[in-house]
C-alpha positions in Angstrom: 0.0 0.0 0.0 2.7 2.3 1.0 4.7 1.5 -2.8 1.1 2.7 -4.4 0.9 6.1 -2.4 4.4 6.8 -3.6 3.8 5.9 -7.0 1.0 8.6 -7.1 3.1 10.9 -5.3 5.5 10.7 -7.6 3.2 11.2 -10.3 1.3 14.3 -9.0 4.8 15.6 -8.1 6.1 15.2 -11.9 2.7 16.3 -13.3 2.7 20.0 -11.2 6.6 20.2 -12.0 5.4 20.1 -15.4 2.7 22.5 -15.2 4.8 25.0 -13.7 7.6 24.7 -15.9 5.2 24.8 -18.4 3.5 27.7 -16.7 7.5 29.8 -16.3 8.5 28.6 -19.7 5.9 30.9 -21.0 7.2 33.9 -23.2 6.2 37.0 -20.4 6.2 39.5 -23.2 4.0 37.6 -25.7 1.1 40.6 -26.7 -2.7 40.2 -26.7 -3.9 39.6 -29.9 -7.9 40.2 -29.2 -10.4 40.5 -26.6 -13.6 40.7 -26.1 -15.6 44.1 -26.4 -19.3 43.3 -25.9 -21.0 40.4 -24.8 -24.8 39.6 -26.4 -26.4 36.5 -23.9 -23.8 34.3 -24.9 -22.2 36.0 -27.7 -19.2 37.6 -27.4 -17.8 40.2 -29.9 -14.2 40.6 -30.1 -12.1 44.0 -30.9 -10.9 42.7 -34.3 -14.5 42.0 -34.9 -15.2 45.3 -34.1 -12.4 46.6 -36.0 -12.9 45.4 -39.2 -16.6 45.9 -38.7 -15.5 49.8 -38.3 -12.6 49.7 -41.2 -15.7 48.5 -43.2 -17.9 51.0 -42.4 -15.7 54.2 -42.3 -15.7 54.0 -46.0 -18.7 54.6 -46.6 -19.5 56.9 -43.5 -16.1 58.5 -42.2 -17.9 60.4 -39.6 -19.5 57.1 -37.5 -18.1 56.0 -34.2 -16.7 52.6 -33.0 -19.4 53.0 -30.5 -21.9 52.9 -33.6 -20.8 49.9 -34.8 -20.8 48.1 -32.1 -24.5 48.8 -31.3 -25.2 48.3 -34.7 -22.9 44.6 -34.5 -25.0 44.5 -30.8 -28.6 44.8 -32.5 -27.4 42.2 -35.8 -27.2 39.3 -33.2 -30.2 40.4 -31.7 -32.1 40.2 -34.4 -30.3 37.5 -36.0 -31.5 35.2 -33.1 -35.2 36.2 -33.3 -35.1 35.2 -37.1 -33.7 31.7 -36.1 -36.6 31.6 -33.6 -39.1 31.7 -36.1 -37.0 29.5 -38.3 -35.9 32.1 -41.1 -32.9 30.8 -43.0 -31.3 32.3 -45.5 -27.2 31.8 -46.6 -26.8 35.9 -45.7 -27.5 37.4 -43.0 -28.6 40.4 -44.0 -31.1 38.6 -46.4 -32.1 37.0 -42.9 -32.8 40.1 -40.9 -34.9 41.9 -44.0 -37.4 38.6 -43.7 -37.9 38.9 -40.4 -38.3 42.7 -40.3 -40.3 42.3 -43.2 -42.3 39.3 -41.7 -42.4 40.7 -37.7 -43.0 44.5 -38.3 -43.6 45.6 -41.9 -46.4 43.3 -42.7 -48.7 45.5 -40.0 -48.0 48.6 -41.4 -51.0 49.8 -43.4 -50.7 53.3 -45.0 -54.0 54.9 -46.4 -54.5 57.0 -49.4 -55.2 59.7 -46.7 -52.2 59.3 -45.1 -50.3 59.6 -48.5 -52.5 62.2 -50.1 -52.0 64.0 -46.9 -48.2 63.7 -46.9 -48.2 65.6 -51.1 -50.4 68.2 -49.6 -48.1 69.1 -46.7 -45.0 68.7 -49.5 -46.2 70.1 -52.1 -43.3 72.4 -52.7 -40.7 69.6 -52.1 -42.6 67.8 -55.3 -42.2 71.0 -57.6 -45.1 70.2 -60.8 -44.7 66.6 -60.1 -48.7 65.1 -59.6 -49.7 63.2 -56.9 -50.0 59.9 -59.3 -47.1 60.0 -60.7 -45.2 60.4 -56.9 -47.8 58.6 -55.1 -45.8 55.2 -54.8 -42.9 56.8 -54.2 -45.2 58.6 -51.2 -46.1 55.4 -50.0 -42.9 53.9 -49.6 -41.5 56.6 -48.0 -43.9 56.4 -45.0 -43.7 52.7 -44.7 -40.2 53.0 -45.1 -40.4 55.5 -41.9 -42.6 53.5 -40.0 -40.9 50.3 -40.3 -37.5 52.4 -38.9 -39.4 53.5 -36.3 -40.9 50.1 -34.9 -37.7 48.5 -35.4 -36.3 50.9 -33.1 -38.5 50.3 -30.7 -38.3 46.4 -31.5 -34.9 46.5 -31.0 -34.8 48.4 -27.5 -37.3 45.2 -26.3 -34.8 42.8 -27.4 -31.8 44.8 -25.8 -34.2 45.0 -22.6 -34.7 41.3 -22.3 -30.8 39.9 -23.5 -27.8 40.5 -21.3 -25.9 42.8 -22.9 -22.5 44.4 -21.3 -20.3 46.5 -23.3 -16.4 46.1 -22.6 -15.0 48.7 -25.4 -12.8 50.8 -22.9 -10.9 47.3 -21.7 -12.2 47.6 -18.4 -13.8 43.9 -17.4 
């Protein structure tokens, strides 16, 4: 019995001389090559993520903030997981997320010929001679257009409401 407890000594001894020599072995000036900026439920979004998220998006909009991408990355997943909920599937993403806006919020939309005859009369000027048949559709559009951005604003605060969400972008944990 005595020979056994030394055997597993000696192996427990060998196996945490390893580990630390393993452990003191390690290069002390390696770098960090990413961490984690935002978490989304059990997401996590990583700075090079984020950076070429924002490399991406500066060209066409010089003037946006890191911080706006990353709400914008934030709100993707978020509504990337309520399309899988109702089983959309599509090979992009963005194809994805326009079938369930389209599906969850624009199909409740209803615009009446009031609504866009009203919108001409109060625009008339923006329209120059242009008739209200020939801009009508373009009318319409417009204020579903508005609407839908609207709702999915509000749509999106819900989901940010009911997901854990925690922002990291500084570095602090």
């Amino acid at each position: 019995m005595k020979s056994l407890k030394s055997g597993y000594f000696k192996i427990i001894f060998h196996f945490a001389f390893f580990i630390l020599h393993f452990l003191f072995c390690i290069d002390v000036n390696a770098e960090l090559i990413d961490r984690v900026v935002a978490f989304v439920d059990d997401r996590a979004i990583t700075l090079s993520e984020l950076e070429d998220n924002y490399r991406d998006t500066a060209k066409l909009r010089p003037d946006i903030k890191k911080e706006d991408v990353l709400n914008t990355m934030i709100n993707r997943i978020l509504l990337l997981r309520e399309a899988r909920k109702l089983r959309i599937e599509s090979p992009a993403e963005d194809e994805m997320i326009r079938e369930y806006i389209d599906l969850k919020l624009k199909t409740a939309i209803r615009i009446t010929e009031k609504d866009i005859r009203d919108f001409y009369e109060k625009n008339k000027r923006e329209f120059g001679k242009a008739e209200f048949d020939v801009v009508r559709d373009g009318i319409k559009n417009y204020l579903v257009e508005k609407e839908v951005n609207e709702r999915l604003k509000t749509h999106i605060e819900e989901l940010r409401s009911k997901a854990y969400v925690k922002i990291q972008l500084d570095g602090s944990p």
